[in-house]
N, C-alpha and C positions, 0 to 999 in steps of 0.2 A: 466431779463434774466441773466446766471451766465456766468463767461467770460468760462466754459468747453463749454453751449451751444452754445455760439458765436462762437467758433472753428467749434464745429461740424456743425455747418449750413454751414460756410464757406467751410470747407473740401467736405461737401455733394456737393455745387453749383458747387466747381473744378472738382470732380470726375464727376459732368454729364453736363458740358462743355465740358472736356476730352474725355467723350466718345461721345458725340454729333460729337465732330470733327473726333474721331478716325473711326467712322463708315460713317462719307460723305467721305474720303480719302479711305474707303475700297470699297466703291460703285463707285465712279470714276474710281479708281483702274481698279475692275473688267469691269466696260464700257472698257477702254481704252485699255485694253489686252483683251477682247472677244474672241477674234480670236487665242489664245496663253493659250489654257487653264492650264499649267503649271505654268505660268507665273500671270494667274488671279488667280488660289486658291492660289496663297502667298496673296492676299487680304480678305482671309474670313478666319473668326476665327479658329483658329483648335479646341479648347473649341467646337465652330459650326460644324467642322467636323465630329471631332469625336463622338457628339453627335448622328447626322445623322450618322454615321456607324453603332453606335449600335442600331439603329432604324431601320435600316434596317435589318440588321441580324436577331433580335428579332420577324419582319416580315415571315422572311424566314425559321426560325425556327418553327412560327405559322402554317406557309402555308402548311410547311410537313407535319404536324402534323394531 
């Protein structure tokens, strides 16, 4: 193995450690504000959001149609 591959293995295990933890902190997150839904979507991705925005639009454009 060449010491570039030994980084990128390493970097790969950080980055999905990292998000392992960053998405059990967004799901407590939202449990813990349920009730404050303002306050729970600052725990879900906007990346996630606005994905789901434009899936739904896209829907609603269909539906007219």
């Amino acid at each position: 193995m060449y010491v570039d591959d030994e980084i990128k293995v390493v970097r790969d295990q950080a980055y999905t450690l990292l998000k392992q933890v960053v998405d059990e902190i967004r799901k407590y997150g939202r449990f813990v504000f349920r009730k404050d839904a303002d306050h729970a979507r600052s725990y879900s991705s906007k990346y996630s959001r606005d994905k789901s925005s434009a899936d739904r639009k896209k829907q609603a454009e269909q539906a007219q149609k």
